[in-house]
Biopython code that builds the backbone (N, CA, C, O; Angstrom):
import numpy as np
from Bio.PDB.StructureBuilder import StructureBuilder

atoms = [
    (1, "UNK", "N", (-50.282, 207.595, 42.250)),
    (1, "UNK", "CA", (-50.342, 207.966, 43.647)),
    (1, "UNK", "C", (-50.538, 209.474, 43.731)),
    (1, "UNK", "O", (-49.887, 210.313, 43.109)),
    (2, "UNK", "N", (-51.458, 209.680, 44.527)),
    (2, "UNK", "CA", (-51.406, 211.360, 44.651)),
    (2, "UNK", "C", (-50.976, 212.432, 44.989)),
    (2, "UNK", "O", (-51.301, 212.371, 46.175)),
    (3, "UNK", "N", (-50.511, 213.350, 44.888)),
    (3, "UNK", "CA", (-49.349, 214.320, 45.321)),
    (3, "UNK", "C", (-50.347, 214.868, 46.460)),
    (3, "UNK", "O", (-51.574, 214.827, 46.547)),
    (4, "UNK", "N", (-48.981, 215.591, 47.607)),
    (4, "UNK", "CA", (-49.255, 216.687, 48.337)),
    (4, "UNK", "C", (-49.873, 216.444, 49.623)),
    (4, "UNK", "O", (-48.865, 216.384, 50.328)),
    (5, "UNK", "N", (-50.886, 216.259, 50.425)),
    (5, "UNK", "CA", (-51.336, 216.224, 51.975)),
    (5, "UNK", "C", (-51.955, 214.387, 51.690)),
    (5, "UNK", "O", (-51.681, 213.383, 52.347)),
    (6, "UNK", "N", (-52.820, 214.535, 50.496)),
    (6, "UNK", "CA", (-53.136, 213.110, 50.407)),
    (6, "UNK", "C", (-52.593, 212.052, 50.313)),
    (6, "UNK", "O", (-53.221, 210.998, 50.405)),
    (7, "UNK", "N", (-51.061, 212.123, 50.069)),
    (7, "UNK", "CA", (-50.038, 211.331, 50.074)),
    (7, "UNK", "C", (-49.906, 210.556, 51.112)),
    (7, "UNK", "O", (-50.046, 209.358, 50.864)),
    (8, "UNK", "N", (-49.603, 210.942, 52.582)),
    (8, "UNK", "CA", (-49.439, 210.290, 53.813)),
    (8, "UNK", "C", (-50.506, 210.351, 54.734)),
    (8, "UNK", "O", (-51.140, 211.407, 54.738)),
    (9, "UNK", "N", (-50.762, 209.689, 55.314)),
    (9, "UNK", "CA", (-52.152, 209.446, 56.226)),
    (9, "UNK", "C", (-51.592, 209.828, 57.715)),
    (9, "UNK", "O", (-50.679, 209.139, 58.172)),
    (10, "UNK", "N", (-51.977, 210.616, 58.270)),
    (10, "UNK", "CA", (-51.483, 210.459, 59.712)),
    (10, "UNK", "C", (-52.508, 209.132, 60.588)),
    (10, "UNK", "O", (-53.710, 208.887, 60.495)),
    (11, "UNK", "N", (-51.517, 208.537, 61.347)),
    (11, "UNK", "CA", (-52.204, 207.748, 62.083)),
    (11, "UNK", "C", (-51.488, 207.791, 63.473)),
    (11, "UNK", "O", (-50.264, 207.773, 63.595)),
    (12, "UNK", "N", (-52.839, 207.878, 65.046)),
    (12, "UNK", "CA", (-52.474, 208.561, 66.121)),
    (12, "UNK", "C", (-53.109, 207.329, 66.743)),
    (12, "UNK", "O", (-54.187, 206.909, 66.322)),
    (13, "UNK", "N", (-52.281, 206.590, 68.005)),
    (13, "UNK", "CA", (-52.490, 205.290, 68.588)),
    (13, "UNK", "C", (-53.902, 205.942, 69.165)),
    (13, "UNK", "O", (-54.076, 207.160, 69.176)),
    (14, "UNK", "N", (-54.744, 205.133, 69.573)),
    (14, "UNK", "CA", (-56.349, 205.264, 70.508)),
    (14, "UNK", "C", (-56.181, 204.748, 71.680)),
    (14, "UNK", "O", (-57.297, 204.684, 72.197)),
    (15, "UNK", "N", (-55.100, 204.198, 72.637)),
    (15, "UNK", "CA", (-54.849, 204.085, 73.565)),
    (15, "UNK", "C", (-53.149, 204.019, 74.192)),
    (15, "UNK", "O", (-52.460, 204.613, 73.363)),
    (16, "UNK", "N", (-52.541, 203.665, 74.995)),
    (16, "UNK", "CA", (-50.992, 204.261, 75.426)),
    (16, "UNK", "C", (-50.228, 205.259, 75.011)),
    (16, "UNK", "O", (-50.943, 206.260, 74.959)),
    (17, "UNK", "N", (-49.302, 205.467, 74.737)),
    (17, "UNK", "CA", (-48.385, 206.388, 75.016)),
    (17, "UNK", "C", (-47.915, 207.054, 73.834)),
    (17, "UNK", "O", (-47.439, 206.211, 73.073)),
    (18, "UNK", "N", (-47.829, 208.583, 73.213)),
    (18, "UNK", "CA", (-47.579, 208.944, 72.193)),
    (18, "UNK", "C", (-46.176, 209.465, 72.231)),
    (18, "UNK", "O", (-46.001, 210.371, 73.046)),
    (19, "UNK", "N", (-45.319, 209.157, 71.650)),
    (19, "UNK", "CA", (-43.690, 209.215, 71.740)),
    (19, "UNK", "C", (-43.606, 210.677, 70.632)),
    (19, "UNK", "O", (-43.716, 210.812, 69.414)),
    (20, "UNK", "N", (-43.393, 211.483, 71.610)),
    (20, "UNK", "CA", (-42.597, 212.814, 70.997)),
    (20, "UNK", "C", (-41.142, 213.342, 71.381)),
    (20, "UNK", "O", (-40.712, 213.810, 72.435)),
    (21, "UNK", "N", (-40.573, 213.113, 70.220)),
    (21, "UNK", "CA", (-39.067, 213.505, 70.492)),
    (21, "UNK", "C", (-39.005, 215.145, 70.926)),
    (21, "UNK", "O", (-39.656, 215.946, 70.255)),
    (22, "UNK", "N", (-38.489, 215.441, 71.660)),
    (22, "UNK", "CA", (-37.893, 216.683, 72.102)),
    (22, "UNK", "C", (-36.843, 217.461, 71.231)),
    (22, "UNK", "O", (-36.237, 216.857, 70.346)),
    (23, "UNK", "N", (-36.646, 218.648, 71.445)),
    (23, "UNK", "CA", (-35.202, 219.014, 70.609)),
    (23, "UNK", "C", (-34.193, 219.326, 71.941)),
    (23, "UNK", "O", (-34.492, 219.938, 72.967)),
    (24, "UNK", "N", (-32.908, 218.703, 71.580)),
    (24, "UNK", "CA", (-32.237, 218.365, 72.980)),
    (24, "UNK", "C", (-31.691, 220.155, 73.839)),
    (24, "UNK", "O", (-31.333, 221.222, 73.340)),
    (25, "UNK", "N", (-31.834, 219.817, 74.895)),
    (25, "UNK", "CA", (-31.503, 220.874, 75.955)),
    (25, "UNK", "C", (-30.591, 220.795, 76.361)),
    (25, "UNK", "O", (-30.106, 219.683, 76.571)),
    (26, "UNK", "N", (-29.767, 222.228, 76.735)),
    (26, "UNK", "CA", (-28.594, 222.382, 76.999)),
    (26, "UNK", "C", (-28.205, 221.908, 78.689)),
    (26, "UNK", "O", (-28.875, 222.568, 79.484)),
    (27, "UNK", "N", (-27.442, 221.097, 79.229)),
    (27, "UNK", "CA", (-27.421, 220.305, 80.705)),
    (27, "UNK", "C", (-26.324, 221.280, 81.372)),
    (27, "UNK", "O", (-25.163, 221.104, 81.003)),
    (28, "UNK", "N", (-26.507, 222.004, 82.048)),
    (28, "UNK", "CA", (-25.171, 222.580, 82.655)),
    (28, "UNK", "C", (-24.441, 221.816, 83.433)),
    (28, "UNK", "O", (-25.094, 220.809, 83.706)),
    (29, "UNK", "N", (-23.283, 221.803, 83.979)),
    (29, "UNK", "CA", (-22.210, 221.040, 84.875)),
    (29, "UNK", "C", (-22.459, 222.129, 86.052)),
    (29, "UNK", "O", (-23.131, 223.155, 86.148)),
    (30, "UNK", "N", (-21.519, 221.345, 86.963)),
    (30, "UNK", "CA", (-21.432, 221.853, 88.589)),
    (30, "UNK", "C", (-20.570, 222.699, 87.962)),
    (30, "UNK", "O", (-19.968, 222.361, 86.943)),
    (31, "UNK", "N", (-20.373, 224.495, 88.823)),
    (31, "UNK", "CA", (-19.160, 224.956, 88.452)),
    (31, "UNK", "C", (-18.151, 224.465, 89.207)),
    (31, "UNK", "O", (-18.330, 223.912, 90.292)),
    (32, "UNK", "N", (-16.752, 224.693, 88.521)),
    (32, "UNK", "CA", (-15.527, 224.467, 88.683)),
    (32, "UNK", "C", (-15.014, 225.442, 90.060)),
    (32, "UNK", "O", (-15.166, 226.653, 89.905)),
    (33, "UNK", "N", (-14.674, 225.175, 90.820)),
    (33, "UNK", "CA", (-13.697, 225.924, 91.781)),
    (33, "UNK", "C", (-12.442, 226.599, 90.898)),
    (33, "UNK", "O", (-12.081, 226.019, 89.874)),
    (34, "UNK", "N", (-12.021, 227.398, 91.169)),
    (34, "UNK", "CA", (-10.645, 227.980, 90.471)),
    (34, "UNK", "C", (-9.940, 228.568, 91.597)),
    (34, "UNK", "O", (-10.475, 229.204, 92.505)),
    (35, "UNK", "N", (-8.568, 228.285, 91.464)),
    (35, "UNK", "CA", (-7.538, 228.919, 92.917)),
    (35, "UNK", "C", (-7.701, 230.331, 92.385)),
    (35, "UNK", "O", (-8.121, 230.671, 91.279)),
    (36, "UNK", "N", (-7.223, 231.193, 93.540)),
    (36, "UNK", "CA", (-7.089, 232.519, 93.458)),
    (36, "UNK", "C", (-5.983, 232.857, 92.640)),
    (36, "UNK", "O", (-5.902, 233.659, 91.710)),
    (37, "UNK", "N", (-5.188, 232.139, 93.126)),
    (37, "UNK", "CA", (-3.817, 232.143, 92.803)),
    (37, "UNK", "C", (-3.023, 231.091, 91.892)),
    (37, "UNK", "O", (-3.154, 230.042, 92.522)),
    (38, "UNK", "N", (-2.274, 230.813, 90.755)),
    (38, "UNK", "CA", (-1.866, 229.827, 89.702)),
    (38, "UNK", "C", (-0.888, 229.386, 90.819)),
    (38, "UNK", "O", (-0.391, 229.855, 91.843)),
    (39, "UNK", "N", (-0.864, 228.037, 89.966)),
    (39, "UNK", "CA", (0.644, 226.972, 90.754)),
    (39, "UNK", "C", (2.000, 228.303, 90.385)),
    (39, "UNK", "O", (2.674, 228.873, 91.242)),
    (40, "UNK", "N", (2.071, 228.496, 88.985)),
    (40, "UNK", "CA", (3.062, 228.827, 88.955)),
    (40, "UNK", "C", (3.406, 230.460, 89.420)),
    (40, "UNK", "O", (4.599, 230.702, 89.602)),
    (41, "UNK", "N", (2.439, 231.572, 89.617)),
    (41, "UNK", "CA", (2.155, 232.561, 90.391)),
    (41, "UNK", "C", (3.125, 232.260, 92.103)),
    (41, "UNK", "O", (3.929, 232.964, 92.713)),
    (42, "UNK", "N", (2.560, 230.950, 92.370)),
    (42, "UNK", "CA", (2.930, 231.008, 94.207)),
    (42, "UNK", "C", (4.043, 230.361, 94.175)),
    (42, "UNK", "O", (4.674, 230.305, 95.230)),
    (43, "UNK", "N", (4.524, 229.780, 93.123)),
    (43, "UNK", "CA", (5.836, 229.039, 92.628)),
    (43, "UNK", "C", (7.078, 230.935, 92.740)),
    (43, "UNK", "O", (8.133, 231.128, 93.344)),
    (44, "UNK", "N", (6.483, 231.612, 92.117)),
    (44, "UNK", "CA", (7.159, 232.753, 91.771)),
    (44, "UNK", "C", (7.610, 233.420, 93.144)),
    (44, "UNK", "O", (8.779, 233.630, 93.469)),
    (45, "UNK", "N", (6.211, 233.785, 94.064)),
    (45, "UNK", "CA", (6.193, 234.490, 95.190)),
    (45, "UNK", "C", (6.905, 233.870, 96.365)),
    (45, "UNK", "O", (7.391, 234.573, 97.250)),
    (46, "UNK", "N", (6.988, 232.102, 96.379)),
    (46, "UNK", "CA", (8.084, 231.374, 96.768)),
    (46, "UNK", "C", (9.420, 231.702, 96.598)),
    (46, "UNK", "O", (10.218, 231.743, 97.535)),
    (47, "UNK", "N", (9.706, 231.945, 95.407)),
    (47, "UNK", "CA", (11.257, 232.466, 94.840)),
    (47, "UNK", "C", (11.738, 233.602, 95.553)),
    (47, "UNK", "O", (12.809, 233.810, 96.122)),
    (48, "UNK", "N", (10.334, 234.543, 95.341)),
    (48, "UNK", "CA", (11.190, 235.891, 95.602)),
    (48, "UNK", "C", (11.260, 236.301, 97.206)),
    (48, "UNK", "O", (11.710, 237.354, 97.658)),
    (49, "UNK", "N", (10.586, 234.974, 98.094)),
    (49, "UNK", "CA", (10.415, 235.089, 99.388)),
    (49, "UNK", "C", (12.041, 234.621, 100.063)),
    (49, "UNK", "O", (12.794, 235.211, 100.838)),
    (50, "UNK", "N", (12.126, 233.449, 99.441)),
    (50, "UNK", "CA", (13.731, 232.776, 99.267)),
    (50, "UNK", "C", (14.533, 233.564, 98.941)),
    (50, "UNK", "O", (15.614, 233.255, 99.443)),
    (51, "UNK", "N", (14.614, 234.693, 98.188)),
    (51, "UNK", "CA", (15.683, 235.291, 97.815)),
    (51, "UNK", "C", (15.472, 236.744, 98.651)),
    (51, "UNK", "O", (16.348, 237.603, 98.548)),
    (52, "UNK", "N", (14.545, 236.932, 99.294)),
    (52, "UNK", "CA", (14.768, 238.160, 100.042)),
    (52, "UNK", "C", (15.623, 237.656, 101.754)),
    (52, "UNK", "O", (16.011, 238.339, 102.702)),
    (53, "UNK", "N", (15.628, 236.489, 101.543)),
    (53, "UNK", "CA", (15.328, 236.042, 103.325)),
    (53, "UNK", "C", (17.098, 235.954, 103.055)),
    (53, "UNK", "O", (17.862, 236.389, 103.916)),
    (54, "UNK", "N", (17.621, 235.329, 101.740)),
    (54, "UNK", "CA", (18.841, 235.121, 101.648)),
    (54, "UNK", "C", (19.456, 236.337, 101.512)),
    (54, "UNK", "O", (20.667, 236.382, 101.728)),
    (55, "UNK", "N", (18.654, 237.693, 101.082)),
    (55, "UNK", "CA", (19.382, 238.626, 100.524)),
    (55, "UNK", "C", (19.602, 239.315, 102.177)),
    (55, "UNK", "O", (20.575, 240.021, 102.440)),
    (56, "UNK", "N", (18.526, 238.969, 103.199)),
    (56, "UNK", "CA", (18.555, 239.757, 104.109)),
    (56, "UNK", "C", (19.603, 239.460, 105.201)),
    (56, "UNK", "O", (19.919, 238.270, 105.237)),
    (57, "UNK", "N", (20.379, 240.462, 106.335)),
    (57, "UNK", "CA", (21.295, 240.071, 106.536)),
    (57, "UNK", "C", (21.198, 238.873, 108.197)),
    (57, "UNK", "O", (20.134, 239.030, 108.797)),
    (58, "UNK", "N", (21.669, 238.364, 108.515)),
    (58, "UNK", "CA", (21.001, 237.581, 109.949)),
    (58, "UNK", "C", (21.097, 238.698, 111.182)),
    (58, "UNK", "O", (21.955, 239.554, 111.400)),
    (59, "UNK", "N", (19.772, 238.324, 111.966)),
    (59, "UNK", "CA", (19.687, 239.285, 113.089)),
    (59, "UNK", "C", (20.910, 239.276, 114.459)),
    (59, "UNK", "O", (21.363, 238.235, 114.935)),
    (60, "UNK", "N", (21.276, 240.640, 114.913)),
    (60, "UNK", "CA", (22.106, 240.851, 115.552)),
    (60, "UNK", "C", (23.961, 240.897, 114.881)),
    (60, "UNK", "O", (25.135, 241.021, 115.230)),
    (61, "UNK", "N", (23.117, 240.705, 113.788)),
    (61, "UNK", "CA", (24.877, 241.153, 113.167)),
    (61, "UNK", "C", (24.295, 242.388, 112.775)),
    (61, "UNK", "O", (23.106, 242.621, 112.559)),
    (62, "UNK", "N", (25.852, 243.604, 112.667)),
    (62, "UNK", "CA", (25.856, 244.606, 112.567)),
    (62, "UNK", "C", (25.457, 245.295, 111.031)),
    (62, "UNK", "O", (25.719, 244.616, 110.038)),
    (63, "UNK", "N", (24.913, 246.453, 110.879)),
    (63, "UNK", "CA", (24.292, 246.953, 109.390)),
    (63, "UNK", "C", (25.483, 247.174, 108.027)),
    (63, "UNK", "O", (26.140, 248.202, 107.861)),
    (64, "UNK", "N", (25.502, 246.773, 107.741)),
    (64, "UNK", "CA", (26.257, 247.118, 106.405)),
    (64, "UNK", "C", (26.803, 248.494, 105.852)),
    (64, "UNK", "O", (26.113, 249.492, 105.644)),
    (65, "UNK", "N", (27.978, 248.387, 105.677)),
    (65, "UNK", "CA", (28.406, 249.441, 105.780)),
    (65, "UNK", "C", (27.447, 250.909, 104.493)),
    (65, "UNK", "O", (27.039, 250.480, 103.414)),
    (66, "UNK", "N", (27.313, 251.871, 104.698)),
    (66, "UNK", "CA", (26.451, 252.343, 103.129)),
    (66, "UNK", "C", (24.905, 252.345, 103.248)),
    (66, "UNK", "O", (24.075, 253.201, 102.941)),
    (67, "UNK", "N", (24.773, 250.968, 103.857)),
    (67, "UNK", "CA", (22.878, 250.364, 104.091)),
    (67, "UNK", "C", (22.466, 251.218, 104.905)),
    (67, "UNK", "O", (22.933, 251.553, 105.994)),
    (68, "UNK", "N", (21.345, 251.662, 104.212)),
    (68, "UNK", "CA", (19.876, 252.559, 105.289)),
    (68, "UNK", "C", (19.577, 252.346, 105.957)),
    (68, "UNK", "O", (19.256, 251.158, 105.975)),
    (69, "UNK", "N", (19.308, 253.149, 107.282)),
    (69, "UNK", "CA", (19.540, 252.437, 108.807)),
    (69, "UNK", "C", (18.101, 251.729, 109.024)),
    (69, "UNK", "O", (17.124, 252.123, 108.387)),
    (70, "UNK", "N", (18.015, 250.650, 109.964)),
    (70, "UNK", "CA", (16.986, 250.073, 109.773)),
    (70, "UNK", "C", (15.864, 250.691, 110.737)),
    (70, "UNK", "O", (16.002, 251.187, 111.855)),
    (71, "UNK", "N", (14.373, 250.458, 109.735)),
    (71, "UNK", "CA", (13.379, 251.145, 110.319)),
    (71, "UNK", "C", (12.788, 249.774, 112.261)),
    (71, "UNK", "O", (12.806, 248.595, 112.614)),
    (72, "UNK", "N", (12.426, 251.048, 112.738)),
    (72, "UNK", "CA", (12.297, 250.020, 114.287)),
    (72, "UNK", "C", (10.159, 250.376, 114.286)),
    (72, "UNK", "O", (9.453, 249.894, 115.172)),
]
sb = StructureBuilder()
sb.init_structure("model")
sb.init_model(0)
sb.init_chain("A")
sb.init_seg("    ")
for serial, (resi, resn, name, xyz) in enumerate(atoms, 1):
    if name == "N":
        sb.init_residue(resn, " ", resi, " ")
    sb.init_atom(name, np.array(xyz, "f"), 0.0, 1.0, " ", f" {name:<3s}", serial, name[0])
structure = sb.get_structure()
């Protein structure tokens, strides 16, 4: 058998459809939405909203004795 180009014969159909594989392409996705803000970020700012409201004293009771007078 003979070496080199004479080896294989190309043969090309004379009528329908010639099937050429592609090399595959990269498909992008929809982008993702992302919060501004993490669960656990507004989890935090929750806390420290809770603990100022508790730290603060209720309105129409009088200022604490020492405490900086309050701004109007």
């Amino acid at each position: 058998m003979p070496e080199g180009k004479a080896a294989f014969r190309e043969v090309l159909p004379k009528q329908g459809q010639l099937s050429v594989e592609d090399a595959a392409a990269m498909v992008l996705c929809k982008p993702k939405v992302l919060p501004l803000k993490s669960v656990s970020l507004e989890k935090l700012e929750k806390l420290q909203r809770a603990a100022l409201e508790a730290a603060r004293p209720p309105e129409g009771a009088p200022p604490a004795p020492g405490a900086p007078p309050a701004r109007a």
